[in-house]
C-alpha positions as CSV (number, residue, x, y, z in Angstrom):
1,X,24.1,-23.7,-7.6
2,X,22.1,-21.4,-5.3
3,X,20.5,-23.2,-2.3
4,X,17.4,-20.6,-0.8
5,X,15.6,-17.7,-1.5
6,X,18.2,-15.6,0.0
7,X,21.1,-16.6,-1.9
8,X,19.2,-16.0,-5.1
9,X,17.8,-12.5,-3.9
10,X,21.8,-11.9,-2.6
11,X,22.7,-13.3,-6.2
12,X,20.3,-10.4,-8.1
13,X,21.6,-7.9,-6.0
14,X,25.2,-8.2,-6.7
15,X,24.6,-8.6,-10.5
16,X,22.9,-5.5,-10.8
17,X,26.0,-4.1,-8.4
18,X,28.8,-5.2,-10.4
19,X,27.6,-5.7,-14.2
20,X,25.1,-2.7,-13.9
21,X,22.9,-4.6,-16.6
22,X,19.3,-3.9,-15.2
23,X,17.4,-6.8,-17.3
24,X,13.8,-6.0,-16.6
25,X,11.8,-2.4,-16.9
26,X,10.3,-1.0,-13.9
27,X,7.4,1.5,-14.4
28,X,7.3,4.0,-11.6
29,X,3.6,6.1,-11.3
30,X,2.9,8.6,-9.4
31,X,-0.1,11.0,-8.8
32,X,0.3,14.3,-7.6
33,X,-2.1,17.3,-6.5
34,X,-1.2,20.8,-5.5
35,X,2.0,19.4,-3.7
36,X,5.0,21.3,-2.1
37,X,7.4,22.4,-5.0
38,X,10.5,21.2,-2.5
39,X,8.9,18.2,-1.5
40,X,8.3,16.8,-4.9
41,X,11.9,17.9,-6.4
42,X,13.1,15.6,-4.4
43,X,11.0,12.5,-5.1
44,X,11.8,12.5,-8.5
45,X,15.2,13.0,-7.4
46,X,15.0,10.4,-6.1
47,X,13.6,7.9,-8.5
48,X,15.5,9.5,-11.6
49,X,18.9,8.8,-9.3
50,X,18.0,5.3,-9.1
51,X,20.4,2.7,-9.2
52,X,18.5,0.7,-11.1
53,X,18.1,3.4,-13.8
54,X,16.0,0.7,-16.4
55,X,12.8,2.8,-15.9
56,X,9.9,4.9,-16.9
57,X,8.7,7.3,-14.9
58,X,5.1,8.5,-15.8
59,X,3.5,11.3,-13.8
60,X,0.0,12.3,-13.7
61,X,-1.3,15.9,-12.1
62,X,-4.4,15.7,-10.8
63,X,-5.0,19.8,-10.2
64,X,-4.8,21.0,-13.7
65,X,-5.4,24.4,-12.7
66,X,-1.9,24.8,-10.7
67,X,0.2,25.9,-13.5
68,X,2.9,26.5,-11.6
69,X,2.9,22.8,-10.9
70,X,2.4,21.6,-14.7
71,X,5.8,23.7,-15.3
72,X,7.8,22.5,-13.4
73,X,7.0,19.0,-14.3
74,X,7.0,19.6,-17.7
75,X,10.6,21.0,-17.3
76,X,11.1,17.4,-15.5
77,X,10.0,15.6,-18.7
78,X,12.2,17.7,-21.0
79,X,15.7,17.1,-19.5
80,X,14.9,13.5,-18.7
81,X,13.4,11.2,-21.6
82,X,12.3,8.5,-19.3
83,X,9.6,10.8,-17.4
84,X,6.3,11.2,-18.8
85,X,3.9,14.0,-17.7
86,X,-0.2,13.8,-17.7
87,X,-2.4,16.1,-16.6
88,X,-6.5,15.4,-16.1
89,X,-8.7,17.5,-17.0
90,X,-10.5,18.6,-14.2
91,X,-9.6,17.1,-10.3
92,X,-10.8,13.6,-10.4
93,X,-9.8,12.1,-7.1
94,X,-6.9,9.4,-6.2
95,X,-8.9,6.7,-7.3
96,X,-9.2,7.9,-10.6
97,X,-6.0,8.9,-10.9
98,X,-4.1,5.5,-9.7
99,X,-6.4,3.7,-12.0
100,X,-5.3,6.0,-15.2
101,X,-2.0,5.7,-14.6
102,X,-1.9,1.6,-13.8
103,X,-3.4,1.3,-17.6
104,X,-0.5,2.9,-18.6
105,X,2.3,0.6,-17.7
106,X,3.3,-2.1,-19.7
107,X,6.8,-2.7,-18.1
108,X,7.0,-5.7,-16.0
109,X,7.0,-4.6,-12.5
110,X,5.3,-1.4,-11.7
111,X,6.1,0.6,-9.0
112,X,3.9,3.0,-6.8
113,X,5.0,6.6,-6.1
114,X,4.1,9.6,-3.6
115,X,4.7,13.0,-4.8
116,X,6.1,14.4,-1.2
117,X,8.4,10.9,0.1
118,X,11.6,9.8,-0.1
119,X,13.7,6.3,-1.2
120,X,17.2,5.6,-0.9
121,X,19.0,5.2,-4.2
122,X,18.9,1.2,-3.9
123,X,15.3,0.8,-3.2
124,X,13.9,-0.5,-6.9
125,X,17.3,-2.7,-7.5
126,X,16.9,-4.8,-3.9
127,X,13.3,-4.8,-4.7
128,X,13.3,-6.5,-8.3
129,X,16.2,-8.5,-6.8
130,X,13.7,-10.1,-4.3
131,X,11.0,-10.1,-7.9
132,X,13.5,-12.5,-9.8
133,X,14.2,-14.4,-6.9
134,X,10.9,-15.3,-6.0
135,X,8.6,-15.8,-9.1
136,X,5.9,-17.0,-7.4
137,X,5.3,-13.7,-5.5
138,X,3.4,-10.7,-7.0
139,X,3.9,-8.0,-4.8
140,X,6.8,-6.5,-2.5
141,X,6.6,-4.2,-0.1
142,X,9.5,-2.7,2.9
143,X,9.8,-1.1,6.3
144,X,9.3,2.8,6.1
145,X,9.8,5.9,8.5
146,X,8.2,8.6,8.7
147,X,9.4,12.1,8.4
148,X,8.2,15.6,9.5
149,X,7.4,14.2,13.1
150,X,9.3,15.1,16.3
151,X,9.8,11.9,16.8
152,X,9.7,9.8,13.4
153,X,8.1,6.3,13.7
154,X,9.7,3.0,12.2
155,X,6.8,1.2,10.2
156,X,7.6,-2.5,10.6
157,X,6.5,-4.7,7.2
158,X,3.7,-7.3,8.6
159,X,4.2,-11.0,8.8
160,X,1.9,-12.8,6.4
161,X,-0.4,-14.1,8.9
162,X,-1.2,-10.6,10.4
163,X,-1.5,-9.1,7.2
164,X,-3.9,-11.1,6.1
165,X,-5.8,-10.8,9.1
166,X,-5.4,-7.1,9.3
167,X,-6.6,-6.5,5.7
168,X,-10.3,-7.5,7.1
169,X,-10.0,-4.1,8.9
170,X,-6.9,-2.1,8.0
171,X,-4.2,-1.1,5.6
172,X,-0.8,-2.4,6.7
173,X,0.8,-2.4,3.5
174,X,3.2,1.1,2.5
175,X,1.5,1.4,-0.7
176,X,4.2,3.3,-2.2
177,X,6.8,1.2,-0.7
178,X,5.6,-1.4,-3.0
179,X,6.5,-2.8,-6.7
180,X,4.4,-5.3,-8.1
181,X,4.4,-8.0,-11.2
182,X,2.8,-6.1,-14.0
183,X,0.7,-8.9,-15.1
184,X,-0.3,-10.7,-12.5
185,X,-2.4,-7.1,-11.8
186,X,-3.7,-6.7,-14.9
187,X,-7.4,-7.8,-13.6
188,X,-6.9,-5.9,-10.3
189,X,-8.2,-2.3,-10.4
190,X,-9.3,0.5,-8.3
191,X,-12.0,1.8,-7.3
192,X,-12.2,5.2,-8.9
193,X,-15.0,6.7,-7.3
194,X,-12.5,6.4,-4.1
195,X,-11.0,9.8,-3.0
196,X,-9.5,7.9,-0.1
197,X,-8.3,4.5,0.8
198,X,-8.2,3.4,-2.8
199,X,-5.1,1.7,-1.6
200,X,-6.8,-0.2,1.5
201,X,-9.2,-1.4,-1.4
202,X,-7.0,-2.4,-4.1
203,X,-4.7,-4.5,-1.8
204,X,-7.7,-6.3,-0.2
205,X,-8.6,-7.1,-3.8
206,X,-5.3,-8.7,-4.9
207,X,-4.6,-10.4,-1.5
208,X,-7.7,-11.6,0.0
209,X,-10.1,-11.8,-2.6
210,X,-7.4,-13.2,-5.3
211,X,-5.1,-14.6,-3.4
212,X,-1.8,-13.2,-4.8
213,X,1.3,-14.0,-2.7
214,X,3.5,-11.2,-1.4
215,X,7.2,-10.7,0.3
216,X,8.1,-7.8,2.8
217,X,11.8,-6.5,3.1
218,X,12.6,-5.9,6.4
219,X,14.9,-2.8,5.5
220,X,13.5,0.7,5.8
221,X,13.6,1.3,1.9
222,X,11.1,4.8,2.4
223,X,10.5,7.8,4.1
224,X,6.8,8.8,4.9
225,X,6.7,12.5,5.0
226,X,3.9,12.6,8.0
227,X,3.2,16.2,7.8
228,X,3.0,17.2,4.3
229,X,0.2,19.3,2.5
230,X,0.0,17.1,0.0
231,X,-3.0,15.2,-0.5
232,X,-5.3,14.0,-3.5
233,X,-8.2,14.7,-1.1
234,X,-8.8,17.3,1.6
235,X,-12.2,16.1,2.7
236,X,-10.8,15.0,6.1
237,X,-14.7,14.6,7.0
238,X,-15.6,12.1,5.0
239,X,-11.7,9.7,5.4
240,X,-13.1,7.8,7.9
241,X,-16.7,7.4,6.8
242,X,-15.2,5.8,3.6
243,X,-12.6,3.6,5.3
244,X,-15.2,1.9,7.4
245,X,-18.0,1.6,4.1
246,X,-14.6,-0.7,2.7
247,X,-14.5,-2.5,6.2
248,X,-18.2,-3.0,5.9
249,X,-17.8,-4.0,2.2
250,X,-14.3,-6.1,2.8
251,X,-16.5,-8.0,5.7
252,X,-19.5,-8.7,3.5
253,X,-17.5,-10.5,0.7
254,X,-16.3,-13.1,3.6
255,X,-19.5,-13.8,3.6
256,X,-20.4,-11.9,7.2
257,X,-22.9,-8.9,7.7
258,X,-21.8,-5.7,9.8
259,X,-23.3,-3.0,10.9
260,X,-22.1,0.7,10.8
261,X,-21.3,1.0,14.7
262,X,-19.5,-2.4,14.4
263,X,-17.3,-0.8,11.1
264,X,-16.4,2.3,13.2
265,X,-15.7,-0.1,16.3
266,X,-13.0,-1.8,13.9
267,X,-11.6,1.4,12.5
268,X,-8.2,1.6,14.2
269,X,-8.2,5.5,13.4
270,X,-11.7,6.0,14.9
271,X,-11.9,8.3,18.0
272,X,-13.4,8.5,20.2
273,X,-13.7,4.4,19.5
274,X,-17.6,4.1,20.5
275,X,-19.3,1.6,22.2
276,X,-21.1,-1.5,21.3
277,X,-24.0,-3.1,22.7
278,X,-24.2,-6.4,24.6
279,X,-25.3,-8.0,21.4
280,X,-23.0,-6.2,18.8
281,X,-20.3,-7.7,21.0
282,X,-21.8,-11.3,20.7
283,X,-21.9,-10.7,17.4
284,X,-18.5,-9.6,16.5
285,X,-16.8,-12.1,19.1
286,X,-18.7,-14.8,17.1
287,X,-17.9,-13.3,13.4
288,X,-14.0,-13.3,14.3
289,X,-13.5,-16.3,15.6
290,X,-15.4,-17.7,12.7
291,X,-13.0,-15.6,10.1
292,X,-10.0,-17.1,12.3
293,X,-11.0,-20.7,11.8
294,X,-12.1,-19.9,8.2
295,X,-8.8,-18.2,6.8
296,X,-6.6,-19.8,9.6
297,X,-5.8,-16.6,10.7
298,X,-3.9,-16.3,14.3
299,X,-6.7,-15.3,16.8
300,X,-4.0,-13.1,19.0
301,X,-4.2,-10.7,16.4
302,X,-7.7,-9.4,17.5
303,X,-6.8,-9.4,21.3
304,X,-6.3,-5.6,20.2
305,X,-10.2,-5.1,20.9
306,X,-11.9,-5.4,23.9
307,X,-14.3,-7.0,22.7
308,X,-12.4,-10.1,22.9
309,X,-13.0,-10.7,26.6
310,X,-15.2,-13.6,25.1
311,X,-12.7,-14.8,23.1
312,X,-10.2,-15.7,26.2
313,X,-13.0,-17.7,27.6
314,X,-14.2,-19.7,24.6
315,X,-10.0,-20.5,24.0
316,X,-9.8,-22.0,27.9
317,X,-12.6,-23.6,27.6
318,X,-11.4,-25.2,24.7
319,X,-8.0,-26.1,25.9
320,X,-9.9,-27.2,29.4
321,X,-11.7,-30.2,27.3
């Protein structure tokens, strides 16, 4: 009787309104290290207040020495039977961490937690609405804000054509906006030697080079807290040196060669952006209209860089014949 995705999604969604039976588990993980006491009472407040309450919530500490900490989220697992507490042994990096914790969950959507952010209280039920709906999608991600700013930022979910395309280069998924299909990740991993953009990595891996299909709400469904302490890493130094080795590695799998000054060129958090030479131009020009044609990815995308002056005359030129 229903007719269209959204009329199914819309169907889910008023089922788990009105009959309140919540059909299929969702396993929430979340790493934490050293975080702001405040800041993380109210995360799990907010994913133990769900309204889609059919869930485990398993937590992992990754600063073992922060007693304090390990307290209070033992206290958490006491008075609530559906959180689960780990702690590592020594600090082993958000990598690591994500990976130990992704082992864990055998429910069948899993869903990916910060220790310092906020959801509303019907982010998980319009979520695995949208899951049941569409069963040919593995992965589903929402708009976000950010908090802690001035000003706070909307962060818009990505068509599919532009993330795709961005994923050569960037991160435009809100990894802990998203809840995926259990299984279909069960070959997926991260890399744990990755104390930063473990996420970047892992959804390259399940979207470019396996090719699982994804579905972004347009609905603001989580706060970013912008300016938190919180972080499973604190060498700053190194963040963008390893984001642009995963450019450089994401590039090479395509089947296309860069070098380092191309990588930071790319890096849309490298400043000051630094310059390329006549031929490194030439040569990324060339490499990105190649990856457009390749993938069938939209070419207006990369009008971002100015590199692309080329790119405006090979396109008339083309239309001109």
């Amino acid at each position: 009787l229903l007719n269209g995705t959204e009329n199914k999604i819309s169907f889910w969604e008023s089922y788990f309104h009105t009959i309140k039976i919540f059909p299929k588990e969702v396993t929430c993980l979340m790493t934490t290290y050293n975080t702001n006491l405040e800041f993380l009472d109210k995360t799990i407040s907010c994913i133990i207040n769900q309204k889609y309450s059919n869930i485990k919530f398993i937590i992992c500490n990754d600063s073992p020495d922060n007693h304090i900490l390990q307290n209070k989220l033992d206290e958490y697992a006491l008075n609530d039977e559906r959180i689960s507490v780990l702690k590592n042994d020594t600090n082993m990096g958000i990598g690591y961490t994500r990976q130990k914790l992704k082992n864990l969950s055998t429910s069948e959507f899993t869903a990916i937690i910060d220790d310092d952010d906020l959801y509303p209280d019907d982010k998980i039920l319009k979520q695995v609405a949208v899951l049941m709906a569409k069963k040919d999608i593995s992965l589903c991600f929402t708009n976000g804000e950010t908090i802690g700013l001035k000003d706070d930022i909307v962060l818009n979910t990505p068509t599919d054509n532009e993330l795709r395309t961005s994923l050569i280069h960037e991160n435009k998924i809100l990894n802990p906006s998203v809840i995926y299909r259990t299984k279909d990740f069960k070959n997926i991993n991260y890399d744990v030697n990755l104390r930063f953009g473990e996420d970047y990595d892992f959804w390259f891996n399940a979207i470019i080079k396996n090719d699982l299909k994804f579905f972004g709400i347009k609905e603001i469904l989580y706060f970013y807290r912008k300016n938190s302490d919180s972080s499973l890493t604190k060498d700053v130094m190194n963040q963008r040196e390893i984001h642009q080795r995963i450019i450089q590695n994401n590039f090479n799998f395509i089947g296309y060669n860069i070098n380092n000054q191309i990588a930071k060129y790319l890096d849309p958090h490298q400043t000051p952006v630094p310059k390329l030479s006549y031929l490194e131009k030439n040569k990324l020009n060339s490499i990105l209209i190649s990856i457009c044609n390749k993938f069938n990815l939209d070419l207006k995308y990369f009008m971002n860089f100015s590199v692309f002056f080329l790119i405006s005359s090979v396109i008339f030129l083309m239309m001109a014949q």
